[in-house]
C-alpha positions as YAML, in Angstrom:
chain: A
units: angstrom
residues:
- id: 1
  name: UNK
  ca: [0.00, 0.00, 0.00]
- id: 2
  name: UNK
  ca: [1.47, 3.14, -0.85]
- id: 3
  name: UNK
  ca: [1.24, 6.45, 1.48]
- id: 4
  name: UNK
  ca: [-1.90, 8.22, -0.57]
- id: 5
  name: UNK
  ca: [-3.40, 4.54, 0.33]
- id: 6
  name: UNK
  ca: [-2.16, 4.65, 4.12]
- id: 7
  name: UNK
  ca: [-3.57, 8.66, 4.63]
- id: 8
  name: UNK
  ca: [-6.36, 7.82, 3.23]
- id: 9
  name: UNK
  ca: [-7.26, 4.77, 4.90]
- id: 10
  name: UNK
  ca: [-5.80, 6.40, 8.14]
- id: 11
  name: UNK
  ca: [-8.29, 9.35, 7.79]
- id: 12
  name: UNK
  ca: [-11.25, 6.95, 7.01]
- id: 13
  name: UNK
  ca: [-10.55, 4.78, 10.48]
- id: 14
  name: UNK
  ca: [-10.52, 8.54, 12.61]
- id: 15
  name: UNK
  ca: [-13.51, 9.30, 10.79]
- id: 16
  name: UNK
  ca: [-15.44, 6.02, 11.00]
- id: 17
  name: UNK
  ca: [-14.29, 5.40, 14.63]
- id: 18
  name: UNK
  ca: [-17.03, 5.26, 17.36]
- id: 19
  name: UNK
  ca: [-17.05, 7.42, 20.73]
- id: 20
  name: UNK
  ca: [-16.54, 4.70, 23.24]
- id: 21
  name: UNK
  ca: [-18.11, 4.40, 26.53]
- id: 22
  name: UNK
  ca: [-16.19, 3.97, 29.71]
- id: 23
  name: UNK
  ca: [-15.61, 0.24, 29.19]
- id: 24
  name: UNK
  ca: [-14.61, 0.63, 25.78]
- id: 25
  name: UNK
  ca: [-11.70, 3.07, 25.98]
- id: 26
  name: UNK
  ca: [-9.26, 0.34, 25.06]
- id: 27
  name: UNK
  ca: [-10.34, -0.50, 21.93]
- id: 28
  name: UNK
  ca: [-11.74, 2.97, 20.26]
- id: 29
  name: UNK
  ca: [-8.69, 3.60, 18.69]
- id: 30
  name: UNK
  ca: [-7.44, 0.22, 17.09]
- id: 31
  name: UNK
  ca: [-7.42, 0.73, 13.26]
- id: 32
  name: UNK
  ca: [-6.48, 4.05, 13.69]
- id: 33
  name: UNK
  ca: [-3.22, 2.81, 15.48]
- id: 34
  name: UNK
  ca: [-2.76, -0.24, 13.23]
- id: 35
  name: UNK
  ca: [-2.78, 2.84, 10.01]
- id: 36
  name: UNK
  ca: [-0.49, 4.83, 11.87]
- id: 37
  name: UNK
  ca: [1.92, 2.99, 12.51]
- id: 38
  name: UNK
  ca: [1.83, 1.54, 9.09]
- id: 39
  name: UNK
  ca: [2.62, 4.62, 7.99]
- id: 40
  name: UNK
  ca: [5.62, 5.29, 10.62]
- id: 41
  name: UNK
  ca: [7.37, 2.13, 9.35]
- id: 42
  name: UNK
  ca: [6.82, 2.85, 5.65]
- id: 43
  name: UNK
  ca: [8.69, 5.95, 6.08]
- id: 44
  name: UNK
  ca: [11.44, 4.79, 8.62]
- id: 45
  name: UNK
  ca: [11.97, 2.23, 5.66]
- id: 46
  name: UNK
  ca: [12.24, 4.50, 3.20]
- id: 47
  name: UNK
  ca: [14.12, 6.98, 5.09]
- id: 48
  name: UNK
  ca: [11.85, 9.89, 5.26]
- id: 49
  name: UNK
  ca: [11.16, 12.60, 7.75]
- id: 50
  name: UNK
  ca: [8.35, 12.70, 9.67]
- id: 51
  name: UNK
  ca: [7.43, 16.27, 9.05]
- id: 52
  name: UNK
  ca: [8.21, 17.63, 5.44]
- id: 53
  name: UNK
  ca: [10.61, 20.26, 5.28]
- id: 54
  name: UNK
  ca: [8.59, 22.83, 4.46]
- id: 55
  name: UNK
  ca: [6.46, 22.48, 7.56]
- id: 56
  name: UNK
  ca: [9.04, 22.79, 9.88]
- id: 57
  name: UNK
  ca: [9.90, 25.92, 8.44]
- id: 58
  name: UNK
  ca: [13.15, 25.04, 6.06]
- id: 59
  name: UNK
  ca: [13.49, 27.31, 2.94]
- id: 60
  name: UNK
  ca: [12.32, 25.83, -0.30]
...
């Protein structure tokens, strides 16, 4: 899955995912997580910032 895939998939699961009662806090977040930290390892692997450049106020 590439990262368009990943962000969008990502956004989707905070989107779709339920406001838990009490007894459910555990588990609101679980696809959310799983995306996210897809996404962390694809760009560890690939050797990429976490913030682009240009956020973190570089010159272009």
């Amino acid at each position: 899955m590439d990262f368009n895939q990943l962000f969008y998939q990502h956004q989707l699961a905070i989107l779709k995912a339920p406001v838990p009662s009490p007894d459910q806090r555990g588990s609101r977040f679980d696809l959310v997580r799983h995306y996210a930290r897809r996404i962390t390892r694809l760009r560890a692997e690939l050797g990429l910032p976490l913030y682009p450049a240009s956020l973190l106020g570089a010159a272009t």
